[in-house]
LUMFI-999128 format. One record per residue (C-alpha): residue number from 1; residue in one letter; y, z, x. Coordinates in nm, 3 decimals. Each point is the difference from the previous one (the first is absolute). Example, Ala and Ser with C-alpha at 12.3 -4.5 7.8 and 13.67 -1.06 7.14 Angstrom:
  senu  nudo        v        w        u
     1     a   -0.450    0.780    1.230
     2     s    0.344   -0.066    0.137
% end
This chain:
  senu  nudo        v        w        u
     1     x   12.434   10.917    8.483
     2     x    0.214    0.088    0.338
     3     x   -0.286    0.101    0.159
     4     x   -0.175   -0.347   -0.104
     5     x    0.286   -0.159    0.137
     6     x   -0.008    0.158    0.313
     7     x   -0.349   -0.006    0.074
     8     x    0.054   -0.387   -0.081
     9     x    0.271   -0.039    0.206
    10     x   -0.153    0.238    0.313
    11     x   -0.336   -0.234   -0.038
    12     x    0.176   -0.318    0.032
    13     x    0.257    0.119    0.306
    14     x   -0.270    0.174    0.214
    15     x   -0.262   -0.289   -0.068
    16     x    0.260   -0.280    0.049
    17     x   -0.152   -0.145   -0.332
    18     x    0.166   -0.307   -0.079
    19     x   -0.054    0.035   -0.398
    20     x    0.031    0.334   -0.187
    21     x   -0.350    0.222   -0.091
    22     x   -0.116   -0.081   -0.317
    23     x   -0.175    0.229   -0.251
    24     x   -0.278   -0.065   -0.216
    25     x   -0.110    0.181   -0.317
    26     x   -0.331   -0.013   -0.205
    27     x    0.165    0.046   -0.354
    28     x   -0.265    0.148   -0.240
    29     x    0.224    0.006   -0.270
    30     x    0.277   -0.275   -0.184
    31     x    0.289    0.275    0.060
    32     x   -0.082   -0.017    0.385
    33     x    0.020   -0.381    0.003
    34     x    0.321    0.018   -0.176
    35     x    0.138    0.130    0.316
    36     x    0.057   -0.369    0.161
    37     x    0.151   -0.303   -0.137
    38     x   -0.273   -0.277   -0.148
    39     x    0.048   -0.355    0.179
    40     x    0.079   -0.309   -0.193
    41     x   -0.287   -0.155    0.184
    42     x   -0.363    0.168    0.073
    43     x    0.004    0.101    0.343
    44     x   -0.280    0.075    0.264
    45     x   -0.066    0.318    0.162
    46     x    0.167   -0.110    0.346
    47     x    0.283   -0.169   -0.142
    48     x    0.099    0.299   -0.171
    49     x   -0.003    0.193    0.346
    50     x    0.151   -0.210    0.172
    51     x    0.298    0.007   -0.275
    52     x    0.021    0.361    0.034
    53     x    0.002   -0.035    0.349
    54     x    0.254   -0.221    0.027
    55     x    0.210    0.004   -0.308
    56     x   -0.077    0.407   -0.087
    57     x   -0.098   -0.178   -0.326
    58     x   -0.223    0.239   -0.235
    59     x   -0.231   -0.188   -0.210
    60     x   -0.245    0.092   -0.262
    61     x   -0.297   -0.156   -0.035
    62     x   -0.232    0.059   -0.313
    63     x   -0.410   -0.093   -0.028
    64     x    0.056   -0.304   -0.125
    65     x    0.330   -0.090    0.211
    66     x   -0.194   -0.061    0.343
    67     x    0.062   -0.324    0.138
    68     x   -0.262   -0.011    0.198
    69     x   -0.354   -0.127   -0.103
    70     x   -0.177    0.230    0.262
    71     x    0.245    0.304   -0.044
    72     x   -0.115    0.001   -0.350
    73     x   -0.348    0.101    0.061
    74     x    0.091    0.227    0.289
    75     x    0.210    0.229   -0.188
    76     x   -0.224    0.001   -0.262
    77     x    0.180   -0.199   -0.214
    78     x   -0.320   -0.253   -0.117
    79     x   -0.327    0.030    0.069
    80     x   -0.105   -0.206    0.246
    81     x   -0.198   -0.357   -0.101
    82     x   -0.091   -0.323    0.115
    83     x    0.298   -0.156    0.023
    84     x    0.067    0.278    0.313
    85     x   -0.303   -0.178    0.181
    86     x    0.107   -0.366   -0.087
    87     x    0.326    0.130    0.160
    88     x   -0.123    0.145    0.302
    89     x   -0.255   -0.254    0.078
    90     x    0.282   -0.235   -0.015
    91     x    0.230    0.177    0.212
    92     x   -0.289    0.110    0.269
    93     x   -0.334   -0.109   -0.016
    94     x   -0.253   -0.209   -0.131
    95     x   -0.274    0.268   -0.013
    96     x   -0.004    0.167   -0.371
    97     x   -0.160    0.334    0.147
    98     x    0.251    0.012    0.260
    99     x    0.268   -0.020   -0.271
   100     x   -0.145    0.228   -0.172
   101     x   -0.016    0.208    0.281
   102     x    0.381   -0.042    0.080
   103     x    0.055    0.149   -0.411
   104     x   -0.201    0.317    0.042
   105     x    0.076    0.131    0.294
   106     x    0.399   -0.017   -0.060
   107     x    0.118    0.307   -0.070
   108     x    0.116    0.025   -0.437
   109     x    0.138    0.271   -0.250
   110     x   -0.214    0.030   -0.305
   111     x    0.034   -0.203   -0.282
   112     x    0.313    0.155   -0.164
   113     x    0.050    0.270    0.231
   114     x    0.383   -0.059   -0.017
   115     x    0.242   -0.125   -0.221
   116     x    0.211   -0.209    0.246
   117     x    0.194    0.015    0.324
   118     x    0.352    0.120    0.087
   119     x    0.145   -0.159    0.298
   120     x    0.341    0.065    0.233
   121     x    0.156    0.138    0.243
   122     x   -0.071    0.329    0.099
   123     x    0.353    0.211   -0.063
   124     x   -0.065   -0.104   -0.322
   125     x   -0.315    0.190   -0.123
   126     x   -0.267    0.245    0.130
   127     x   -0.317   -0.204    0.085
   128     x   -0.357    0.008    0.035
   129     x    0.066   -0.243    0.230
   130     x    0.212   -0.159    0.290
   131     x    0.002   -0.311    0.170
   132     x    0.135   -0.059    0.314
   133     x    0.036   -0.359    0.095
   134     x   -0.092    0.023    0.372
   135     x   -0.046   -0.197    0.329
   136     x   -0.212    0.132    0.245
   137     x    0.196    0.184    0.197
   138     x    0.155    0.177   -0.306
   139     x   -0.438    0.021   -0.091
   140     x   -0.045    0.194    0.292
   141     x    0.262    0.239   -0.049
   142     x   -0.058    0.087   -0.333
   143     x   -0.411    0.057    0.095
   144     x    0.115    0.214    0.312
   145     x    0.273    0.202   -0.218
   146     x   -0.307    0.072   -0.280
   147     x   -0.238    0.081    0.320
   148     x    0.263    0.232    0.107
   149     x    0.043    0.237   -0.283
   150     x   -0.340   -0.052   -0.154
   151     x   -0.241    0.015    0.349
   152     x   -0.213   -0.299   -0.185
   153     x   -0.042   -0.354    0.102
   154     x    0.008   -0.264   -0.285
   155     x   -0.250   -0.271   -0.101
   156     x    0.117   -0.294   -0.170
   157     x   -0.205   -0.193   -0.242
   158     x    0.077   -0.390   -0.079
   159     x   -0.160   -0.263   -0.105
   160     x    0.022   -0.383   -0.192
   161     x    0.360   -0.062   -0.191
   162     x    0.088    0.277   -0.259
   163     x    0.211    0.198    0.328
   164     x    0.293    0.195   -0.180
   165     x   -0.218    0.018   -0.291
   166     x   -0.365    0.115    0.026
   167     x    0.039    0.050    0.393
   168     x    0.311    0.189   -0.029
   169     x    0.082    0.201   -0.283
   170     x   -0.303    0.026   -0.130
   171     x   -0.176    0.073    0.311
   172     x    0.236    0.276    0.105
   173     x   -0.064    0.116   -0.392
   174     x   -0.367    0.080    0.075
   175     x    0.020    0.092    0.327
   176     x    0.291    0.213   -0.006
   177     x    0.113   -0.137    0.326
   178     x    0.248   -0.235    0.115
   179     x   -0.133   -0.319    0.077
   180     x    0.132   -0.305    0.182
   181     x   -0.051   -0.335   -0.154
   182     x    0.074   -0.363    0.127
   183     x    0.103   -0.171   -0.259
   184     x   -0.182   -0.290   -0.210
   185     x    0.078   -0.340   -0.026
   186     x    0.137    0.043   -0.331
   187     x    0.215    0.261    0.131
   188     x    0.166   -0.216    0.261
   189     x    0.043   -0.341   -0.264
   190     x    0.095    0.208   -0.323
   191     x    0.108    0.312    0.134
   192     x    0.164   -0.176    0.339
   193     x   -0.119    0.281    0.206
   194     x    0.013   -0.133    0.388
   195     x   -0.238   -0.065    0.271
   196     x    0.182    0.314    0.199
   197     x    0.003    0.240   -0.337
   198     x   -0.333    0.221   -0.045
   199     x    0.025    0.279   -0.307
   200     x   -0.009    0.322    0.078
   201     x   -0.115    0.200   -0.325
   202     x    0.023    0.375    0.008
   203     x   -0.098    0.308   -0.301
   204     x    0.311    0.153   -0.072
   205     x   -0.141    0.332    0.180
   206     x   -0.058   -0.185    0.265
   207     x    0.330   -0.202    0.014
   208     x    0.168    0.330   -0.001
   209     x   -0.193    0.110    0.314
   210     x    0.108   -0.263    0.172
   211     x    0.342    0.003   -0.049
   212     x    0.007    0.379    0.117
   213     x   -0.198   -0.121    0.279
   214     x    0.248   -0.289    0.140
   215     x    0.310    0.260   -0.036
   216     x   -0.202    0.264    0.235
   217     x   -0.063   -0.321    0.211
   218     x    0.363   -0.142   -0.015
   219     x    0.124    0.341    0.162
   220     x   -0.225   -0.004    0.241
   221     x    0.060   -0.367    0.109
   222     x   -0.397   -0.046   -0.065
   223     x    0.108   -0.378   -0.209
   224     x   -0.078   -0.285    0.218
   225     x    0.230   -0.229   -0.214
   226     x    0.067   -0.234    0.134
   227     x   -0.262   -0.005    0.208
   228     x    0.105   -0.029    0.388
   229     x   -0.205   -0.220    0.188
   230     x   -0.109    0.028    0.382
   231     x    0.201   -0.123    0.314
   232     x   -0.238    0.121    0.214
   233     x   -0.375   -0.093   -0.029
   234     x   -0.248    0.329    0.052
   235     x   -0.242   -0.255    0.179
   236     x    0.046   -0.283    0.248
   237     x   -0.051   -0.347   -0.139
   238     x   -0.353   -0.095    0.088
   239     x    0.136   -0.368    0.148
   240     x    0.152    0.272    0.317
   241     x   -0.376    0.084    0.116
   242     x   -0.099   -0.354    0.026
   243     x    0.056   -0.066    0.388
   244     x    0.238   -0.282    0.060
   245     x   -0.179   -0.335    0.203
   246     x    0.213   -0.030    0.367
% end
């Protein structure tokens, strides 16, 4: 648990994170889930990270404790069915093979593949895995810290609504990679994510690599937080070359 902590506490500090990491766990089993405390009201996916990440509150959330319609059927919690395309064609488009379209291609955990969700902050509890609420300037540290120690460059796969969800957790699930998500529209009215907050969502194995990776940057003054702008321009303005009328 102290090493949690610290790796909590060294994440936030070195990233200038404004909320605290949050971990997620896929809970196969009703003694995992009875790790976190159950809400008095259902919750969505987002609002329960952004909870954690504010509040360091851990909640459990069983199958049939999502709040969120969506949610449900990406974490395999109900088949998916046609009220999913009334939904999306009323939230997107008028096309029915387009919303179709939308459904498939999000990324989804088998039907029943887990039990529930266990959600808070990460001193609390070993992970599968971590959120880091970011802007993009944190973003870009975090990608350059993983380049760093890894040697890779990242690819990062979004697409419509469903972005902590299917397009963050669950895409870093089958990728094994971290994977930077902007997120939805439901995640900014229900989970009152901002227009300046992307989520950053990270393996465990590879949360760990990156938090080795900014302390072996920290001492060698390689973080460019904050990030100093310019005084002096590299180029002269192009308005200098025009050649004033006498």
């Amino acid at each position: 648990m102290e090493d949690l902590r610290k790796t909590s506490d060294e994440l936030k500090r070195i990233l200038s994170l404004k909320s605290y990491p949050v971990a997620v766990s896929f809970c196969k089993s009703a003694g995992d889930l009875s790790k976190g405390k159950l809400p008095t009201e259902k919750l969505t996916f987002c609002q329960m990270v952004k909870l954690a990440s504010q509040g360091k509150w851990r909640l459990s959330c069983p199958a049939d404790y999502m709040g969120c319609f969506t949610a449900q059927m990406i974490f395999g919690f109900r088949s998916p069915d046609e009220k999913d395309l009334k939904h999306h064609m009323m939230q997107f488009t008028d096309n029915e093979e387009i919303a179709a379209k939308i459904i498939a291609v999000k990324p989804k955990l088998k039907l029943g593949q887990i039990q529930g969700i266990l959600v808070g902050p990460l001193e609390d509890f070993e992970p599968d895995f971590v959120i880091l609420i970011v802007d993009s300037a944190q973003a870009l540290v975090v990608i350059e810290a993983y380049g760093a120690i890894t040697g890779e460059d990242l690819s990062f796969r979004n697409g419509t609504s469903s972005a902590l969800c299917s397009y963050g957790v669950v895409t870093s699930y089958q990728t094994n990679k971290p994977n930077l998500s902007v997120p939805c529209v439901g995640a900014k009215r229900y989970g009152l994510f901002q227009d300046t907050e992307l989520a950053f969502v990270l393996p465990w194995e590879s949360a760990k690599k990156v938090y080795q990776s900014l302390g072996e940057l920290e001492k060698t003054s390689r973080i460019p937080l904050p990030i100093v702008n310019g005084f002096l321009s590299p180029t002269v303005p192009v308005n200098y070359i025009l050649k004033k009328e006498k």
